[in-house]
C-alpha positions in Angstrom: 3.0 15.2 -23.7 -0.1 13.7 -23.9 -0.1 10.6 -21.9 -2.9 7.5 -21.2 -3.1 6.5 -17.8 -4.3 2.3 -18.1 -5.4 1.3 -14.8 -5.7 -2.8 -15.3 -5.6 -5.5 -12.1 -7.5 -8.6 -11.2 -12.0 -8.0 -10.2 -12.0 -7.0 -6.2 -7.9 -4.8 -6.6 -9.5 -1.1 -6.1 -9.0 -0.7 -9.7 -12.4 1.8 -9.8 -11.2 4.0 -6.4 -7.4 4.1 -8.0 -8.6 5.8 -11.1 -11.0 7.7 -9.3 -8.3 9.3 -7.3 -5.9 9.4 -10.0 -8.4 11.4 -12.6 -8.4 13.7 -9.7 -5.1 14.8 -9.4 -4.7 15.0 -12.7 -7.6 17.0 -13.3 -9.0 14.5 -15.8 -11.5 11.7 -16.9 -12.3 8.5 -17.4 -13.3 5.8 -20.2 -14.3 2.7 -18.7 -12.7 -0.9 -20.5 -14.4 -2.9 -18.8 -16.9 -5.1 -21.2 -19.1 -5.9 -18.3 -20.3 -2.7 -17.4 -20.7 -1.2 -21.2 -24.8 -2.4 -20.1 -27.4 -0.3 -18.6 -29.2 -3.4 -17.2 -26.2 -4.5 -15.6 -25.0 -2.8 -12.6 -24.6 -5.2 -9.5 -23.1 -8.2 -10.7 -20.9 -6.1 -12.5 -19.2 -4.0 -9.7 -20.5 -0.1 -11.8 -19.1 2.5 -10.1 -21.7 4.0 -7.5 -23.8 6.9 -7.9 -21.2 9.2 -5.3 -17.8 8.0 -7.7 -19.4 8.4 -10.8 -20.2 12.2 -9.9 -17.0 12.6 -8.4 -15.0 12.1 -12.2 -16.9 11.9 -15.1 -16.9 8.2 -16.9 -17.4 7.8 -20.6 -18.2 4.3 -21.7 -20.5 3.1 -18.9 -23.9 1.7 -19.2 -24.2 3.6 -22.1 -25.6 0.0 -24.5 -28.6 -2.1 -23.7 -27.9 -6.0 -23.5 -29.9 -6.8 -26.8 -28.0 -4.7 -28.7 -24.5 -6.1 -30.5 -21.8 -4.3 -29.4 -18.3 -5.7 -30.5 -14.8 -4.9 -29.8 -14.3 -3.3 -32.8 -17.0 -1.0 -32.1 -15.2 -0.2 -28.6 -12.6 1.0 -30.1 -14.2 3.1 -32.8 -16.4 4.9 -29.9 -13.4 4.6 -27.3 -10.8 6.4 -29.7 -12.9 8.7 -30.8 -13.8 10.0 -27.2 -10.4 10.2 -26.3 -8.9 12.3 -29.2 -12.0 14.8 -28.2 -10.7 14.4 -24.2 -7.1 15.0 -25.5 -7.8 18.3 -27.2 -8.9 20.0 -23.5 -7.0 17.2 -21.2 -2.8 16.5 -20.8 -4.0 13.3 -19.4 -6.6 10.8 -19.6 -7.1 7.3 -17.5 -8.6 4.7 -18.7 -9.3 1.3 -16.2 -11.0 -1.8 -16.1 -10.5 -5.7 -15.9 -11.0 -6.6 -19.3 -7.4 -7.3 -20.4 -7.9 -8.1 -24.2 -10.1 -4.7 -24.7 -7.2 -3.0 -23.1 -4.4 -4.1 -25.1 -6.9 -3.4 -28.3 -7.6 0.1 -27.1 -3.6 0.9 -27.2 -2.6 -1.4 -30.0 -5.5 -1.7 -32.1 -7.0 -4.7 -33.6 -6.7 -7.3 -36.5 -8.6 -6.6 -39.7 -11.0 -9.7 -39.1 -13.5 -10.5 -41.5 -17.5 -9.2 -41.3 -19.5 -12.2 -39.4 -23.0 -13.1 -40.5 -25.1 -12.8 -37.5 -26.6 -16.3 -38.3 -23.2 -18.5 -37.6 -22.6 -16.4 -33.8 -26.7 -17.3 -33.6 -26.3 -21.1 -34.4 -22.8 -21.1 -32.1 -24.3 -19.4 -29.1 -27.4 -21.9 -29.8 -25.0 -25.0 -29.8 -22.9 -23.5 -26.8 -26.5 -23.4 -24.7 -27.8 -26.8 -25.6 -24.5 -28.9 -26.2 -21.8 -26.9 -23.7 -18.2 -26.0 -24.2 -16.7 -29.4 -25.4 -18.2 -30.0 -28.7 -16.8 -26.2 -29.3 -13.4 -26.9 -28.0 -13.3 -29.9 -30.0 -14.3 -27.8 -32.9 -11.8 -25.3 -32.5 -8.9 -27.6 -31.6 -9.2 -29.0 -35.0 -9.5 -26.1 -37.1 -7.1 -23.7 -35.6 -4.7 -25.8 -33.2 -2.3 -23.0 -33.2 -4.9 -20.4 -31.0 -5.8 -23.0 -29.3 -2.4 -23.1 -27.5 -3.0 -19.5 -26.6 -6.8 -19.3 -25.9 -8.7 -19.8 -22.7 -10.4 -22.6 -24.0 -13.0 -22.5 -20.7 -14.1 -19.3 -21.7 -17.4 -19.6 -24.0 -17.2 -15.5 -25.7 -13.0 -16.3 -26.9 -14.6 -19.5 -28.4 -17.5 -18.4 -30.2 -15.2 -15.6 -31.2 -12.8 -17.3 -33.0 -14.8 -20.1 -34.7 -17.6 -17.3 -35.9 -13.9 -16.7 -38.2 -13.3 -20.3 -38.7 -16.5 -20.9 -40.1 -17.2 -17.3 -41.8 -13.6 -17.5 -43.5 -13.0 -21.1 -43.8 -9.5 -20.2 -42.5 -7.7 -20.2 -39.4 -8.8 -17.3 -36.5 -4.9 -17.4 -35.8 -4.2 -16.7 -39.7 -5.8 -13.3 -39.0 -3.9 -12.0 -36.0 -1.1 -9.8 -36.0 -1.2 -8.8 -39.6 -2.1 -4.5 -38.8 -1.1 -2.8 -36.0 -2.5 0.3 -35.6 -1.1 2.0 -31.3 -2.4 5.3 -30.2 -0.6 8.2 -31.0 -0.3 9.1 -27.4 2.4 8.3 -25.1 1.2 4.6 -22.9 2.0 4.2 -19.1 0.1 1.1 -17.6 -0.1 0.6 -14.4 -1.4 -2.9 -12.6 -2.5 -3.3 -8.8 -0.4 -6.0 -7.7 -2.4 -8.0 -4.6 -1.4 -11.3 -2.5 -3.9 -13.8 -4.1 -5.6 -14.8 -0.9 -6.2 -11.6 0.1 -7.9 -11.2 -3.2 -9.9 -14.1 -3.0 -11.1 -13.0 0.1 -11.9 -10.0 -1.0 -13.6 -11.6 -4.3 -15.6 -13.6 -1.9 -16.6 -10.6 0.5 -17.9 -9.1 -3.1 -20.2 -11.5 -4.2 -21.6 -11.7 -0.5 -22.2 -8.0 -0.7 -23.8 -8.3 -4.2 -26.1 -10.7 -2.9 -27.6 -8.4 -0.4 -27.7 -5.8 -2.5 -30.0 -7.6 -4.7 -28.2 -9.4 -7.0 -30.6 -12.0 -7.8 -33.5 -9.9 -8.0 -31.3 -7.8 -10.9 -30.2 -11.1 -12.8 -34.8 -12.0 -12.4 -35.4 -8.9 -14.8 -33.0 -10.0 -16.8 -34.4 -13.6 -17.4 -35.7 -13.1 -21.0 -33.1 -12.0 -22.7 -30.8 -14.9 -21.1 -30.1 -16.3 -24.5 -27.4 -12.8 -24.8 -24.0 -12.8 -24.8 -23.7 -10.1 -22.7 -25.4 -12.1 -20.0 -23.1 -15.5 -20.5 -21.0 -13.9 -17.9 -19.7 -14.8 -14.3 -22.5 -13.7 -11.9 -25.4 -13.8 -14.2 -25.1 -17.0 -15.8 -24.8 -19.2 -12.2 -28.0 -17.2 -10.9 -30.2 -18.3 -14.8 -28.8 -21.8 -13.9 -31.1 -21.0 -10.5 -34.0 -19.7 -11.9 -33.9 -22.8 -14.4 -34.6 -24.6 -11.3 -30.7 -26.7 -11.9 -28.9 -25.4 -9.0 -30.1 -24.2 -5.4 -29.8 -20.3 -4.6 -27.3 -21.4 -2.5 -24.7 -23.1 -5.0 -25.2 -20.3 -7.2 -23.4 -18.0 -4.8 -20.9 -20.5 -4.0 -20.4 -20.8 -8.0 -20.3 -17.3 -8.6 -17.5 -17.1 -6.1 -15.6 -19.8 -7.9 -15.9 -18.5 -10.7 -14.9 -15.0 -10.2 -11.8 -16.5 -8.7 -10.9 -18.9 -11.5 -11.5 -15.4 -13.7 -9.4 -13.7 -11.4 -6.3 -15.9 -11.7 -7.1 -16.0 -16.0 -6.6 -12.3 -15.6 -3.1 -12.5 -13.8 -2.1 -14.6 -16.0 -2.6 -12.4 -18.6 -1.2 -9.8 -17.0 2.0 -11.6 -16.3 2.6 -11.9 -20.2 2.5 -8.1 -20.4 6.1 -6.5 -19.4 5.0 -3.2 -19.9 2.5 -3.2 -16.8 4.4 -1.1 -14.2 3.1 -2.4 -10.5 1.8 -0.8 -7.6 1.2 -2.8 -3.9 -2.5 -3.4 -3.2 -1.4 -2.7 0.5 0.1 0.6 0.0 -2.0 4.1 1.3 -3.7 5.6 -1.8 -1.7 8.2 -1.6 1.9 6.4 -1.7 0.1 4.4 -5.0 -0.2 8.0 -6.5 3.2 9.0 -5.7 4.6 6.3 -7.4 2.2 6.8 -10.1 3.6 10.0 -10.6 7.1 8.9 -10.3 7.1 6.5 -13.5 4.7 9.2 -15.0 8.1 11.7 -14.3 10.2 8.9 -15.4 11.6 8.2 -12.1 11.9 4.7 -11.4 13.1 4.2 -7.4 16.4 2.3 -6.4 16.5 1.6 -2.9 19.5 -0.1 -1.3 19.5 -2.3 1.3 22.6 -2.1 3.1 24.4 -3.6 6.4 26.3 -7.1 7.8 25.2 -10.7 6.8 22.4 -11.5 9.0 20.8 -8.1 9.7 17.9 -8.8 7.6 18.4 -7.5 4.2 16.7 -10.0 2.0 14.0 -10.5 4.4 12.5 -6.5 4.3 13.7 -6.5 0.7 11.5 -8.8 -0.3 8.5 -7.6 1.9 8.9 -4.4 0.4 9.1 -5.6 -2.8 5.5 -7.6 -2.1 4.2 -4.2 -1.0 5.5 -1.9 -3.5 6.0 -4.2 -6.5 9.0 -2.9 -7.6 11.4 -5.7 -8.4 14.2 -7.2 -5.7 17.1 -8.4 -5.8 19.7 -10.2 -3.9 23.2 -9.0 -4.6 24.7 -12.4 -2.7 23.4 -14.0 -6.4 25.8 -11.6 -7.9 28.9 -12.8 -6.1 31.3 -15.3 -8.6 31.7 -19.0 -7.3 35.6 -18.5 -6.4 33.8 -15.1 -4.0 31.2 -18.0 -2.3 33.8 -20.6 -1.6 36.7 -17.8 -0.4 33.7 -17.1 2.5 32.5 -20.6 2.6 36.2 -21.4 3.6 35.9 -18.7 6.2 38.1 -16.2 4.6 36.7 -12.4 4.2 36.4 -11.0 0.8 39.3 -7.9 -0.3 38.5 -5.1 -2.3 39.8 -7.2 -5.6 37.1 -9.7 -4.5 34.6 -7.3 -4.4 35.4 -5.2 -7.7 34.0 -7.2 -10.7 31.0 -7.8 -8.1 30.2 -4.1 -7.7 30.7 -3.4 -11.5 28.2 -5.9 -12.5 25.7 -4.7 -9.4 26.3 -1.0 -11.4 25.1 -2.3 -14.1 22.2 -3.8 -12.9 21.2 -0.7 -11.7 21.4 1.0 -14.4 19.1 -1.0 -16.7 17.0 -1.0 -13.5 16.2 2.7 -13.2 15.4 2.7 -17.1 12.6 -0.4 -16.0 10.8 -0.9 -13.6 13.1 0.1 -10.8 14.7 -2.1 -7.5 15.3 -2.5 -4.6 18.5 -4.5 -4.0 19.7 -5.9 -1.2 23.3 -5.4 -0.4 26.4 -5.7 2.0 28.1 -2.4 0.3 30.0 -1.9 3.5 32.9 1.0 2.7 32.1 4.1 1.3 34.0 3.5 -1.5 32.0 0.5 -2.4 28.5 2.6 -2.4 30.2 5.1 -4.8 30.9 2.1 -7.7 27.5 1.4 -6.7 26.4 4.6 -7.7 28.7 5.4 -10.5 26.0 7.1 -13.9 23.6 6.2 -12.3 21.0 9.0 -13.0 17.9 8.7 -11.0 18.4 9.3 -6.8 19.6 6.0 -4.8 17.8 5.8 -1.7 20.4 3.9 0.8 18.9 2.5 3.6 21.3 0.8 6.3 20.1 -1.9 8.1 21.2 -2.2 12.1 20.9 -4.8 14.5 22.3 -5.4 18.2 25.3 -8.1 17.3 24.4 -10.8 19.3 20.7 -11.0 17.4 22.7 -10.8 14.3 24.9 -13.6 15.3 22.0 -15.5 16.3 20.8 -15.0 12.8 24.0 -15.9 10.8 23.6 -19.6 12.8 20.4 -20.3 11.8 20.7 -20.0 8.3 23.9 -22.4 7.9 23.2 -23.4 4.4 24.4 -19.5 3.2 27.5 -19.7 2.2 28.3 -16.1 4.7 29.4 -18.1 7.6 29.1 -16.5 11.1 32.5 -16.1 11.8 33.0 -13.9 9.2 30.7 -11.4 11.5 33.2 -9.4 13.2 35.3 -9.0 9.7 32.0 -7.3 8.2 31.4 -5.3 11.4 34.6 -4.6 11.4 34.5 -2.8 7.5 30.9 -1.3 7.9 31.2 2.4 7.5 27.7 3.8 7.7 26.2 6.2 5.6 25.5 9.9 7.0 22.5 10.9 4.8 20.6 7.2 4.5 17.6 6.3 6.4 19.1 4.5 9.7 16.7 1.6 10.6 17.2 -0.9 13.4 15.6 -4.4 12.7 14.2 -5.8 15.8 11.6 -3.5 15.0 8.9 -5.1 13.4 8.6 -5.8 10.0 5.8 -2.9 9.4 7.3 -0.4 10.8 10.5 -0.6 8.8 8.6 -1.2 6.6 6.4 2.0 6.4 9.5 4.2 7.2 10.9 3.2 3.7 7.5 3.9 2.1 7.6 7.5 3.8 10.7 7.9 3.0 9.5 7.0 -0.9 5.9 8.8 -1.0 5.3 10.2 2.2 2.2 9.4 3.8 
């Protein structure tokens, strides 16, 4: 089947080395959607790809305009569509990455049938943007389309001038004209997203910019000083070092802007990305090659399900959710499961029977099984009998990987009387050890081992090394 591989994530994720290594295994290459980079002048501030990765896959899509040329989104995904129906004919797979959400989600869904804008009203906008700012705009906007303005980045100068050039061309609403075509590609969609702890990315958004710097940032953005009245250079990076050269900041608040405002467009882009439920997530943190392996995993339509098993208090929820942060496949806690009569039986100090535990299993089974058609899990759970896994498991299609949790008693006890607020009291500890019946072919882990190393043992365990 013909398949798109999106690579999307936040500026400074790895999206460019990801793709890199993806086209790679699949033998393949790449379109760039990233609206920064579509400019020959441009290459520093803008993160292109180097000379070594773009001879290592070939890029379609990349510095391939000039910045005084107009080159709109519609024209993206003319050229962009066409290339990949010519890339299809030779190619079972195709990637396609970059940062720039909304020319993503246009390349696989297509875009409205907005009406032609004279080049005079985006003239006199940009022209009112440079000498009055953003607010007069927003004002603008908020009173003829109050609808996208509840959706819009209303900071963000091209999303303004974009939707008023409609407002004023078409005397109607910008919002009136979404939504009404659709037009996906005819090629089966996975997206993928690099999922990264957000100061760790800012760190690395700072270490960026520092980097751009010496590489001769400003001297780029100096060549580039006549045509600063573009579009194409109203972006983050360029327009903080014009403010410099226009003698209104030093050189040394334009770096420190440029930061801060690579980070504030980093956390618009999450947000966006949040909104989209069909962005399947891989951990920043993981090797390359576990990233690949679970690329390949959703790309064989194998979404993982690992179980968590073992006593109250031997640290279930705790590497669940680390692995989760790592792996981004989603966690769960099965004690959230458990009926109010099952939380105040234990409260009380009395151990749950198998007629407890029945309607508990059934609905963890079926939370497994909409699971493994999703984005997968990894679920946390004190499935202590044999006989209890096997509900567990019952139609469920794709592999469980069980994983029982160990711990010398006494740390576990030690555990259980810290957290007195659970409603899993620690006299209930022998009852539990007393039920456990491990399981022969899971992957045995003892907890007092640090969190990384149980850690990377599941991973292997997942996508090898």
């Amino acid at each position: 089947m013909k398949t798109l591989l999106c690579i999307s994530g936040p500026t400074a994720s790895g999206k460019t080395s990801l793709a890199i290594d993806l086209a790679k295994t699949y033998e393949t290459e790449i379109i760039s959607v990233d609206s920064r980079q579509f400019y020959k002048e441009m290459s520093i501030g803008t993160a292109v790809p180097s000379e070594s990765e773009l001879k290592e896959v070939k890029h379609h899509l990349i510095q391939h305009k000039s910045v005084s040329e107009v080159y709109t989104l519609g024209d993206f995904i003319q050229e962009a569509r066409t290339i990949l129906d010519s890339l299809f004919i030779k190619h079972e797979f195709v990637v396609a990455v970059g940062g720039s959400a909304l020319f993503m989600d246009a390349l696989i869904n297509g875009i409205d049938d907005f009406p032609k804008i004279p080049p005079s009203i985006r003239h006199n906008l940009n022209a009112q943007l440079q000498k009055e700012g953003l607010k007069p705009l927003q004002d603008e906007l908020k009173q003829k389309d109050p609808e996208y303005v509840d959706k819009v980045d209303l900071n963000n100068p091209h999303r303004l001038i974009r939707a008023l050039e409609v407002c004023r061309s078409s005397n109607s609403p910008y919002s009136s004209f979404l939504k009404k075509s659709s037009n996906k590609l005819p090629y089966r969609i996975l997206h993928f997203g690099i999922k990264i702890e957000r100061a760790l990315l800012y760190s690395r958004i700072n270490e960026r910019v520092d980097l751009m710097v010496n590489e001769g940032l400003f001297t780029e953005v100096q060549s580039l000083v006549q045509h600063k009245g573009l579009n194409a250079l109203n972006t983050v990076g360029y327009k903080e070092i014009l403010s410099f050269f226009d003698d209104q900041i030093s050189r040394e608040n334009a770096v420190e802007e440029i930061k801060k405002n690579s980070r504030r467009y980093a956390k618009r882009q999450l947000t966006w990305y949040r909104k989209n439920e069909d962005i399947h997530w891989v951990g920043f943190e993981m090797s390359k090659s576990q990233q690949l392996q679970k690329i390949k995993s959703r790309i064989d339509n194998k979404c993982e399900i690992v179980i968590l098993t073992g006593v109250s208090g031997v640290g279930k929820t705790f590497l669940g959710q680390k692995l989760s942060e790592l792996t981004a496949i989603p966690f769960s806690d099965a004690d959230d499961f458990h009926p109010e009569a099952n939380k105040q039986k234990m409260k009380s100090g009395v151990p749950l029977n198998d007629h407890d535990r029945l309607p508990w299993l059934l609905d963890l089974n079926t939370h497994i099984k909409k699971s493994e058609t999703a984005q997968g899990l990894i679920l946390a759970c004190s499935a202590l009998k044999h006989e209890y896994r096997r509900i567990l498991e019952k139609e469920v299609k794709n592999k469980i990987n069980w994983v029982c949790l160990e711990a010398n008693a006494e740390v576990i006890q030690a555990r259980l009387q810290e957290r007195k607020s659970h409603f899993m009291p620690a006299s209930l500890l022998q009852s539990q050890l007393d039920t456990y019946e491990p399981t022969e072919d899971a992957l045995h882990l003892n907890t007092e081992e640090s969190v990384e190393t149980l850690c990377n043992a599941v991973l292997f365990e997942l996508y090898g090394t």
